[in-house]
N, C-alpha and C positions, 0 to 999 in steps of 0.2 A: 607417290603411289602410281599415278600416269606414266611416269617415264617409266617403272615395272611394268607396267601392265602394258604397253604399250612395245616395250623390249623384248616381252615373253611371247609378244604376235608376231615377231620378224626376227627367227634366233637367225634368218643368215644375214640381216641386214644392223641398217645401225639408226640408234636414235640419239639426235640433238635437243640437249633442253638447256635451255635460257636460265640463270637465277640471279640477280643483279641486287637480290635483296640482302647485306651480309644477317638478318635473323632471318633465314630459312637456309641458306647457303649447310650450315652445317648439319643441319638433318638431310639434306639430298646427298650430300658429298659421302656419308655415314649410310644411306639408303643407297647409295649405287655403287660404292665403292669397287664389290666383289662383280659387277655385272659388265662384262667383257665390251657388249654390245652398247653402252649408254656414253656418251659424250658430253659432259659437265662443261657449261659455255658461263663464267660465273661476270657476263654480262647481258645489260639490257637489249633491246631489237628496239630501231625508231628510225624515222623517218633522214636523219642525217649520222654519220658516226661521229662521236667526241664525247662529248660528257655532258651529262645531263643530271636535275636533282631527281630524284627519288624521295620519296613522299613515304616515310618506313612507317606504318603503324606499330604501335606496340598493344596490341588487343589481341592478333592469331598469327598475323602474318601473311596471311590470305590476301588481303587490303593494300598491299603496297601499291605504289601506281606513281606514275608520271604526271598525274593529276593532281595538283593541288586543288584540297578542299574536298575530293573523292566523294561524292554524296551518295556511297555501296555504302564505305566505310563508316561515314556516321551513322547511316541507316541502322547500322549491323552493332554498333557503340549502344546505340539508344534501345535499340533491341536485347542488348547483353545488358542492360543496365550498367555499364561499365562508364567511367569515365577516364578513358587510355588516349593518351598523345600521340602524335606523330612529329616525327624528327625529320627536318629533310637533311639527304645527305650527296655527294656527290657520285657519280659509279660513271663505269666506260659504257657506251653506245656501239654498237656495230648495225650496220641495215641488214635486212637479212639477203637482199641483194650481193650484197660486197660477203658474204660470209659465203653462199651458198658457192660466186666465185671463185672465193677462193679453196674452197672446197672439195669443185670441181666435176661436184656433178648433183641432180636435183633431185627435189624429196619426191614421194610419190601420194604424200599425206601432210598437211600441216594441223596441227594443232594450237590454235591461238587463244589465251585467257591471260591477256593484259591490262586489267582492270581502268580499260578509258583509254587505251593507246592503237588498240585494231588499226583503226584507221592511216597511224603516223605508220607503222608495217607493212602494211597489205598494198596500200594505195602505189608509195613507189617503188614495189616489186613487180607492177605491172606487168612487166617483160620477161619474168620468172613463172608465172601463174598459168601460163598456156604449157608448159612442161608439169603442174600441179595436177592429180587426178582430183583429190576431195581435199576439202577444208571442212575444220569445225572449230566452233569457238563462241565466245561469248561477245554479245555488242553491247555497247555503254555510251547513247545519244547523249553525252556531257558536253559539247561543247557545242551550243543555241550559234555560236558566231560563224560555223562551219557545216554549212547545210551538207555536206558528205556524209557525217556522221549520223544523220538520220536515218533510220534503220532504209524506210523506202528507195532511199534514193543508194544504200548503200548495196541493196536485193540490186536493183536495177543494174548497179556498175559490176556485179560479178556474174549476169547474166550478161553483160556485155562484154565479158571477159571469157565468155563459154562455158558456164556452168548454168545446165541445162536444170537440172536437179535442185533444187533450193529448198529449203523448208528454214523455217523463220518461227520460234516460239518465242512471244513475249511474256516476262516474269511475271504471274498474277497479282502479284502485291506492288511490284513497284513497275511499274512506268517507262517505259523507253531502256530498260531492261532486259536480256533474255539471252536466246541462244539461236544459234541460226546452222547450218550443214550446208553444205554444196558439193556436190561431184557434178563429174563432167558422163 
């Protein structure tokens, strides 16, 4: 639905979306097919390229993540009353550094919902994000061992990155959760 709606705001331009999940891959592939300006990338974004697991829930698909243990995901389990597994599986990595490279030239808007991975993206794209006008996305404080991913200290490094503009909502139900904006 995003990478629509997101296409239909820049018919002269082009949008890249990430799907590394293979249950979601076929409804995107199926929803963008006919749309000229959309670019199907059917891998992950992370902090190194090669291969990494993938954490597939089988509950929506929404939940995949590079996180084992995803605690959206059971959240969202215990909430649906559901009792649905996750598989991990293998998928290809690219940074979005090395893609945007090779690409050859830079976005003017990122969009990031990588259920716990923002950080492993964002952080060693440093050198790409001054060519970035706005970011929006979701943040997901999951990992206690890497004081980066705290939301505080993550506001602070994209304000030190030049983004003057920040707004920062935390999820009312759950905790170190939310959504955050930035333009320059």
């Amino acid at each position: 639905y995003l990478a629509l709606y997101f296409a239909s705001c820049v018919p002269q331009g082009e949008v890249h979306t990430f799907e590394p999940g293979p249950n979601n891959q076929p409804y995107i592939r199926a929803n963008t097919a006919e749309v000229s300006n959309i670019r199907l990338v059917e891998k992950g974004l992370g902090a190194e390229p090669g291969r990494l697991h993938l954490f597939v829930e089988e509950l929506t698909g929404q939940n995949n993540s590079f996180v084992e243990g995803y605690e959206l995901f059971e959240a969202n389990k215990d909430n649906a009353g559901i009792d649905a597994g996750v598989t991990p599986i293998e998928v290809d990595v690219v940074t979005l550094d090395d893609y945007i490279q090779d690409l050859g030239r830079s976005p003017d808007f990122i969009k990031i919902d990588v259920e716990g991975g923002e950080y492993d993206i964002l952080y060693p794209a440093a050198d790409l994000l001054p060519r970035v006008k706005r970011i929006h996305g979701e943040y997901h404080d999951v990992r206690a061992d890497d004081p980066r991913t705290r939301i505080d200290n993550f506001a602070s490094w994209l304000r030190d990155q030049g983004y003057s503009k920040l707004r920062v909502e935390e999820h009312p139900r759950m905790p170190n959760h939310g959504m955050f904006f930035a333009s320059r």
